[in-house]
C-alpha positions in Angstrom: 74.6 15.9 52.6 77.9 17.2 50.8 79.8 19.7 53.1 79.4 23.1 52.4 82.7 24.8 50.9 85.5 26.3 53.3 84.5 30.0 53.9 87.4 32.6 52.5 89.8 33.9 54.3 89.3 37.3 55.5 91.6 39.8 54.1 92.5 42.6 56.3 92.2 46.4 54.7 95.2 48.9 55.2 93.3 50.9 57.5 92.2 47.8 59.6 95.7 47.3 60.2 97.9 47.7 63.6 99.9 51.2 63.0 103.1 51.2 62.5 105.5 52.7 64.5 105.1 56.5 64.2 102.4 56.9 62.0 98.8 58.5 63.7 96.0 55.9 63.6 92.5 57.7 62.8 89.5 56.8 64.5 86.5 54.9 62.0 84.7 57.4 60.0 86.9 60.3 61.2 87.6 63.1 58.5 91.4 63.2 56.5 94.0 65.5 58.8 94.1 68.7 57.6 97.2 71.2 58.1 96.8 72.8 61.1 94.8 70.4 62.7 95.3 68.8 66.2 97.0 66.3 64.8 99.6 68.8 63.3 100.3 70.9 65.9 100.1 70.7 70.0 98.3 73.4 72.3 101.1 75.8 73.8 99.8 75.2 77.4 101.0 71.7 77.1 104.6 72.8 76.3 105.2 75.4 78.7 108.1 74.6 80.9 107.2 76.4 84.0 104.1 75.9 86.9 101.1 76.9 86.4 100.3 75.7 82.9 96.8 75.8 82.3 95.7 72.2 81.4 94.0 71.7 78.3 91.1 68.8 77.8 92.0 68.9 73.9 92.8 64.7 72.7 96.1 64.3 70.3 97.9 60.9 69.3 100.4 59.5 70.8 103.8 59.7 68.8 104.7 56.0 69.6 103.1 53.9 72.5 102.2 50.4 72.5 98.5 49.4 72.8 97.4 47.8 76.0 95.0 44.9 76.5 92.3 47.3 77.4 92.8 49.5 74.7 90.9 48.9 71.3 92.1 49.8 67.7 91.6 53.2 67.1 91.1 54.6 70.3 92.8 57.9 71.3 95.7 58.0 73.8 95.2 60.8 76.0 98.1 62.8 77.8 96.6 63.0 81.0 98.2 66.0 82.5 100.9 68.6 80.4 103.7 67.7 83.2 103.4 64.1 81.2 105.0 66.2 78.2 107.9 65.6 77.0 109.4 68.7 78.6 112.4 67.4 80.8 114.2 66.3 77.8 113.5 69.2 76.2 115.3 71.2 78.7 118.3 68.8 77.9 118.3 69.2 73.9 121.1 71.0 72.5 122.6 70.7 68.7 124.9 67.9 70.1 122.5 65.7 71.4 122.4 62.1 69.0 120.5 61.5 66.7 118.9 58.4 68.1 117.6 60.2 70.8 116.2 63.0 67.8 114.6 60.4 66.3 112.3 59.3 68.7 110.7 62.5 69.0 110.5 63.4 65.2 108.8 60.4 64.1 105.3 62.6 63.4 104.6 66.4 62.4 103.3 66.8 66.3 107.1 65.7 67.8 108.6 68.2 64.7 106.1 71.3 66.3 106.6 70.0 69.5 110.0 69.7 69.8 110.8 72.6 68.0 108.3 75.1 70.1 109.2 73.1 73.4 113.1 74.1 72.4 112.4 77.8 71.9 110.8 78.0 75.3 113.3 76.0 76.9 116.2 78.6 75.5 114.0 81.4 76.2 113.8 80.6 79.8 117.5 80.0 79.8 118.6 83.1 78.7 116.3 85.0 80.7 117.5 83.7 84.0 121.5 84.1 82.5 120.4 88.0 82.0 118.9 88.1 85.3 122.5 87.1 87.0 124.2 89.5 85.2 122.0 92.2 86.0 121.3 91.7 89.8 124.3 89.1 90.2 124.7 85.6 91.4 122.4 84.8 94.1 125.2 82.5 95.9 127.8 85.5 95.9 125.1 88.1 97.6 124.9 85.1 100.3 128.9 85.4 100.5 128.7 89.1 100.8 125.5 88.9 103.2 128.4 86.9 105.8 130.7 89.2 105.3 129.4 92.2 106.1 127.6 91.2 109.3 129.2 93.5 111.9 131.3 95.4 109.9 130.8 98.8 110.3 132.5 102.7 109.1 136.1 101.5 109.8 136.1 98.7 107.7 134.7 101.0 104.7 136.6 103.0 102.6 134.2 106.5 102.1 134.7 107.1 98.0 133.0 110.6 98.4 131.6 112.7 101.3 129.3 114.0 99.4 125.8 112.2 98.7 125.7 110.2 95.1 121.8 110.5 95.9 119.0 111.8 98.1 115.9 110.4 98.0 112.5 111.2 100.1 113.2 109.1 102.9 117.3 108.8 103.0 120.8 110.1 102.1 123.0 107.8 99.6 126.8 107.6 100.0 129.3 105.4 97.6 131.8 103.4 99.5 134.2 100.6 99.3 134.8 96.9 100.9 137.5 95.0 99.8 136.1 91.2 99.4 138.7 88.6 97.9 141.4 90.6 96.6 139.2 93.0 94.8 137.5 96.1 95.5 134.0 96.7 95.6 131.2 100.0 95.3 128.2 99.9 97.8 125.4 102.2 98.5 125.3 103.5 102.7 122.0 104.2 102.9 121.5 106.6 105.7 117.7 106.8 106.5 116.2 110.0 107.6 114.3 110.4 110.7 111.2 108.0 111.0 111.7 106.4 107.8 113.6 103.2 108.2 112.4 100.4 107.1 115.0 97.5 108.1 112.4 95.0 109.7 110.5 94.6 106.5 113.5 95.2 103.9 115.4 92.4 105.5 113.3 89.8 104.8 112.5 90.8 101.3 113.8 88.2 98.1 116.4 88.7 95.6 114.5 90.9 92.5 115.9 92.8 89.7 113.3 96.2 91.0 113.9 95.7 94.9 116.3 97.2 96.4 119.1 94.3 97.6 119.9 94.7 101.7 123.3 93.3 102.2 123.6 94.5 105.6 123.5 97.3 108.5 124.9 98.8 111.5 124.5 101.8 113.9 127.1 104.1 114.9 128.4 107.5 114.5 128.8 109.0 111.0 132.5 109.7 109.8 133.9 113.3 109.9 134.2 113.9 106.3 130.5 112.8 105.8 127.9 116.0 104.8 124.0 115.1 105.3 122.0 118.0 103.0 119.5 119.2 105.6 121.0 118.8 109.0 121.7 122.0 110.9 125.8 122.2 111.6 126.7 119.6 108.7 126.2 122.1 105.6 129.0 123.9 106.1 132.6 123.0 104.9 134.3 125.2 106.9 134.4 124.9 110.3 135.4 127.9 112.5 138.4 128.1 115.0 135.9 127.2 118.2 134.1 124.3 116.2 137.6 123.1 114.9 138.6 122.9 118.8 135.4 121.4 120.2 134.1 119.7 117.2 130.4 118.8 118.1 129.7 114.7 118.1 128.3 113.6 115.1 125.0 111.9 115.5 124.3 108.3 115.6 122.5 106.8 112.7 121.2 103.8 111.5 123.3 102.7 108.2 122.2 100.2 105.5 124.2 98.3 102.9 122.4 98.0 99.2 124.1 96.2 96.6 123.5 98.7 94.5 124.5 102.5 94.0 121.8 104.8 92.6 122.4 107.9 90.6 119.3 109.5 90.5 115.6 109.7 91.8 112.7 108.8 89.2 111.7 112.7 89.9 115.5 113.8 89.2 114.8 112.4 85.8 112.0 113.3 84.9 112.7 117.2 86.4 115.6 117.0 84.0 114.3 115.4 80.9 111.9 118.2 79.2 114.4 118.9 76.8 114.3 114.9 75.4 110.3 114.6 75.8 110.5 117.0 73.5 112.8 116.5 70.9 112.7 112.6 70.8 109.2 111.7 72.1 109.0 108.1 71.0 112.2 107.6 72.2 111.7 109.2 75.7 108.2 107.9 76.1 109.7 104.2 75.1 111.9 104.5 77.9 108.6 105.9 80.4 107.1 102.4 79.6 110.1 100.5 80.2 110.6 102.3 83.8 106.3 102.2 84.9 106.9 98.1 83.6 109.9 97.9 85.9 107.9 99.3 89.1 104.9 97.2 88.1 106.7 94.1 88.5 108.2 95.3 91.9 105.2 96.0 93.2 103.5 92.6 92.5 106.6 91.1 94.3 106.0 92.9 97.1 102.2 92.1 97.0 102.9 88.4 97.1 104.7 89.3 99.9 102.0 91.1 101.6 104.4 94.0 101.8 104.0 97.4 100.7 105.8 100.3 99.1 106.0 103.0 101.7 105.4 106.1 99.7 104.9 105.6 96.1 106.1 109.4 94.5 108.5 109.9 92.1 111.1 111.0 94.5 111.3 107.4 96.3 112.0 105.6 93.4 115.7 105.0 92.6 117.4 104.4 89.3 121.0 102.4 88.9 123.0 102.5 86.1 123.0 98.9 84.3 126.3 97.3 84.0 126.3 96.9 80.2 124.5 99.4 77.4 121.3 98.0 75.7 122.4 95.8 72.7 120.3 98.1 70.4 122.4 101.2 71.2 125.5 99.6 70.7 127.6 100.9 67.3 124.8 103.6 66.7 124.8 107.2 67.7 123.2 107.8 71.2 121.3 110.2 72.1 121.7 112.1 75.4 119.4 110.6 78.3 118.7 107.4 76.3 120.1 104.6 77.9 117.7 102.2 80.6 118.5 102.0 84.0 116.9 100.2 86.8 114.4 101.4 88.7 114.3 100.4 92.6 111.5 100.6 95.3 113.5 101.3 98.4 111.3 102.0 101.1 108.4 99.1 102.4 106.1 98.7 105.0 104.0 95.4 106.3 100.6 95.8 104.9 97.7 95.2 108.1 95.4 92.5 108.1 92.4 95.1 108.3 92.6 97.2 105.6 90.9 100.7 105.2 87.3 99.9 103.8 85.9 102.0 100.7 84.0 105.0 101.8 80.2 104.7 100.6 81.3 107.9 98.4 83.4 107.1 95.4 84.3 110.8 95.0 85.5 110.9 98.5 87.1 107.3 98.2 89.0 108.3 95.1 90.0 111.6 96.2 91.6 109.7 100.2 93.5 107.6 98.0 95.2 109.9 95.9 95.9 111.8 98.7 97.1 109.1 100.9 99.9 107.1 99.8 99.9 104.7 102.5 97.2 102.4 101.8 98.1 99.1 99.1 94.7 100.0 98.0 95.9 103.2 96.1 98.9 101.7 94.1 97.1 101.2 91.2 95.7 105.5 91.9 99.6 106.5 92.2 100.7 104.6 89.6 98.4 105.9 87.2 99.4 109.5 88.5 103.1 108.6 87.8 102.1 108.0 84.2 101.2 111.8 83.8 104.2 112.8 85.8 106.7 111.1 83.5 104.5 112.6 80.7 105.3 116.1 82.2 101.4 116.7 82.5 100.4 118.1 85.9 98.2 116.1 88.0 98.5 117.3 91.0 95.4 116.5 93.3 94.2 119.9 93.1 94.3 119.4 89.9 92.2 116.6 89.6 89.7 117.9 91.9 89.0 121.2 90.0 87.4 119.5 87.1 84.1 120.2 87.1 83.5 117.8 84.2 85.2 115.0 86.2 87.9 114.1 83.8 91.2 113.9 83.8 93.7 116.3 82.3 95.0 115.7 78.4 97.6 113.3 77.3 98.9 114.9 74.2 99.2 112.2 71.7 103.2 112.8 70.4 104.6 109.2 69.7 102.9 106.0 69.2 102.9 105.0 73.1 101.0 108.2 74.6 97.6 106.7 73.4 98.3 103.2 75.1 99.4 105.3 78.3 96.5 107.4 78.5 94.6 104.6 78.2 96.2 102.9 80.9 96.5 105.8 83.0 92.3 106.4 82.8 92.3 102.7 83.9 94.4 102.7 86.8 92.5 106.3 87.7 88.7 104.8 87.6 86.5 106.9 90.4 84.6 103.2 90.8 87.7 100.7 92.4 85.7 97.9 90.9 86.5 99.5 87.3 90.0 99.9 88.1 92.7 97.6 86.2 95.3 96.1 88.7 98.9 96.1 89.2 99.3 92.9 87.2 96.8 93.8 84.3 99.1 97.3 84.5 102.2 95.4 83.5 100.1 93.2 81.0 99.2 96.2 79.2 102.7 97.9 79.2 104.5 94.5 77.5 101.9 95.1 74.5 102.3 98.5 73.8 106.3 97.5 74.1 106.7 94.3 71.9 102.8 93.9 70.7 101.0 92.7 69.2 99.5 96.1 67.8 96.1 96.7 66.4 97.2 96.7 62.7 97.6 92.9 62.8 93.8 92.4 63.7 93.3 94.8 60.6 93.4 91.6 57.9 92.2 89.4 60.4 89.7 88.4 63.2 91.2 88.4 66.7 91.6 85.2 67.9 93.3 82.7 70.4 94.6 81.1 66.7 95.8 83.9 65.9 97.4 85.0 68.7 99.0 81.9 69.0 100.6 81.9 66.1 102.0 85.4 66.6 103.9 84.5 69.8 105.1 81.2 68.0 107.0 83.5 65.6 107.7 85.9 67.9 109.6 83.6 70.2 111.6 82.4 67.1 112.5 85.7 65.4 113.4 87.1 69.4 116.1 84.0 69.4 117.3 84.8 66.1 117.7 88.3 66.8 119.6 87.2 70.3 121.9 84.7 68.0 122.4 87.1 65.0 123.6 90.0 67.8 125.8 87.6 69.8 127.7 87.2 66.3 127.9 90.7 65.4 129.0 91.9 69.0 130.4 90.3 72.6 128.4 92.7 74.7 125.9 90.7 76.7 122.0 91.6 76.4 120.9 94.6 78.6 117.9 95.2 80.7 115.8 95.7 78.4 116.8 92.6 76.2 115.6 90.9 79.9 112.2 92.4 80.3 110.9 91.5 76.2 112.3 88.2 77.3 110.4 87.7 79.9 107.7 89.0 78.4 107.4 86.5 75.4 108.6 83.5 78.2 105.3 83.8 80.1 103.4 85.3 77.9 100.1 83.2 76.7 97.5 83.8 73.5 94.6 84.0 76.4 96.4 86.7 78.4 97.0 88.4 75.2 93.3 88.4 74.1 92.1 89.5 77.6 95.1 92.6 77.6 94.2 93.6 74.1 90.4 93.7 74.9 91.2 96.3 77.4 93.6 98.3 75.6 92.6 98.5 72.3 
């Protein structure tokens, strides 16, 4: 029989084809890309620099990866955890690096997003820890300090006023001097009053921006020229002739070292502030969320720590002055009582193992732990009570208890924060503990009603992770352009509040905001 004729050669289609280099290879029968798809854009979780990432089980292409032997065409490469990301040489990116190196990692619109999101993070994180230095100081250089101090005691300080800068519930402040390298430096003695020290626990606290820093202490008599409000025989400034001929021994105190010098209680402020509240209320009450945000982040430092705040009132809190204005005040007209300062927690205890159980009455468990300011368990109760105190609304627990009717006093509503704070103050103040919101869900709640997102932008649109992702991707570009526009304009560097918004939008993700704005809003 004749042969048959040679069969054809078979002609392979374009999308039959190995992928070249950089191009996205779709699976067979799988649907055109569309903008926005996963092929376009990568999760956030799997850019985030830090721990803690949530992982994601969400499949994307591989910018450029050789296929293995026991890989077939058109099968997915899957990133098997986020630390696999690209995010090391992210940190290293900067406008210098070449262009061969660019290149790699711009060969698809997933390296473009990528790179470009992963950037803003990395800088973001940068610049928050560089504001964090400048506010509480080089870590190294409190260590240097730390050594130097150890045993000093009044004669090597220099006593900058007799006087107290500030007195506080539980101790007397004084400012004095130490000369360290050739240049002279202010310090806080903190003299604790009777039964309120705190050294055991304070000692072994870590470096954070609302902690009070410990640089050292000693015991010994006070100095002369030193006047302690309070004390019988050291309120008056002029001695008579027998007490100037047998001067009586001053008493021997415990003396502590703090890095930084307060001005003012949290109740000296407030006590002197009516006048503000009332003539610039958005301003003032700005400033009230900026301060409860500050303590809420020192208390869930302290938390990890399994340490305490010792008595959470008003008057325990101390405020510092920050080394440089906020950026938005600068070259505009300010306003009396306007500017940030820190706010310090300054006295701690070690929390027990055995913790006070909840009363089978909620009335009478709600009503110990506002009156008690001991127990951890009641943070959440006094911060939620600080809220009305800053607000100039009395909420004393008498108060509280006379309402028949069970509710709390009125907020009046006189800026565009004192519904978000009443709101968060009738969380934190739930009778049932299971209802109440925590510390951390507390500072959650104060970063939206600072920087958003507000409730007009779900006005067009649906909530949703989507869009709440997209806001903080914009977000976290316009916050950088704002930080490079003002570095132009002025040579101030970013204040403390320029730190807090940065670590807001650092951290921050589009499920934390969704859970936060369910609550609030």
């Amino acid at each position: 029989d004749p042969q048959p004729p040679p069969l054809p050669k078979k002609q392979l289609q374009r999308s039959e084809s190995l992928p070249e280099p950089g191009s996205s290879h779709l699976c067979h029968g799988d649907p055109e890309p569309r903008a926005g798809s996963i092929l376009y854009s990568i999760p956030p979780a799997q850019l985030q620099l830090g721990e803690g990432a949530p992982p994601r089980d969400r499949l994307f292409w591989a910018p450029k990866k050789p296929l293995t032997k026991s890989q077939s065409l058109g099968e997915p490469l899957v990133r098997s955890s986020p630390q696999k990301a690209p995010s090391a040489s992210l940190k290293e990116l900067t406008f210098g690096t070449a262009d061969g190196e660019l290149g790699q990692l711009l060969e698809s619109p997933a390296g473009v997003c990528g790179v470009v999101l992963g950037c803003q993070e990395a800088s973001l994180a940068r610049l928050s820890a560089h504001m964090q230095e400048e506010l509480v100081g080089p870590e190294e250089r409190q260590q240097l300090l730390q050594a130097e101090l150890a045993g000093k005691s009044w004669a090597e300080l220099s006593v900058l006023d007799p006087q107290p800068c500030c007195q506080s519930g539980d101790a007397w402040y004084f400012r004095v001097g130490f000369t360290f390298k050739h240049s002279q430096l202010q310090f806080a003695a903190k003299v604790p009053k009777p039964c309120c020290s705190s050294l055991g626990v304070q000692s072994s606290l870590g470096t954070h921006c609302s902690i009070q820093c410990l640089l050292g202490h000693f015991t010994d008599r006070l100095p002369k020229e030193l006047v302690l409000p309070g004390i019988p025989g050291k309120q008056s400034q002029s001695p008579s002739r027998e007490e100037s001929a047998c001067p009586a021994p001053q008493p021997v105190l415990q003396v502590l070292l703090c890095a930084e010098v307060p001005q003012q209680t949290l109740a000296d402020f407030v006590k002197g502030s009516h006048a503000l509240h009332r003539t610039s209320p958005g301003h003032y009450e700005r400033l009230g969320c900026l301060l409860l945000l500050q303590l809420c982040m020192g208390l869930e430092h302290l938390r990890v720590q399994n340490v305490a705040q010792g008595d959470l009132c008003p008057e325990n809190l101390l405020l510092v002055q920050c080394p440089c204005p906020p950026r938005g005040q600068q070259g505009q007209k300010k306003l009396p009582g306007l500017s940030l300062p820190r706010l310090l927690i300054s006295s701690f205890f070690k929390v027990q193992e055995k913790q006070r159980p909840c009363s089978s009455s909620q009335e009478q468990d709600w009503s110990q732990g506002l009156a008690a300011p001991s127990p951890p368990a009641a943070a959440e109760l006094n911060v939620g009570r600080l809220i009305y105190q800053i607000l100039h609304v009395d909420i004393s627990l008498e108060n509280i208890l006379g309402f028949r009717s069970k509710r709390l006093p009125e907020i009046p509503l006189l800026s565009i924060y004192s519904a978000g704070l009443k709101r968060l103050a009738t969380l934190l103040l739930h009778r049932d503990p299971h209802q109440r919101v925590s510390i951390e869900q507390a500072r959650g709640i104060l970063q939206v009603l600072l920087w958003g997102p507000r409730q007009e932008l779900f006005a067009r649109s649906r909530k949703s992770l989507g869009l709440l992702q997209s806001w903080l991707q914009v977000k976290r570009a316009l916050l950088l352009l704002r930080f490079a526009e003002n570095s132009a304009g002025a040579r101030a560097s970013p204040g403390l509040e320029e730190w807090l918004c940065c670590q807001y939008f650092q951290g921050v993700t589009e499920h934390t905001l969704y859970q936060v704005t369910q609550v609030l809003y």
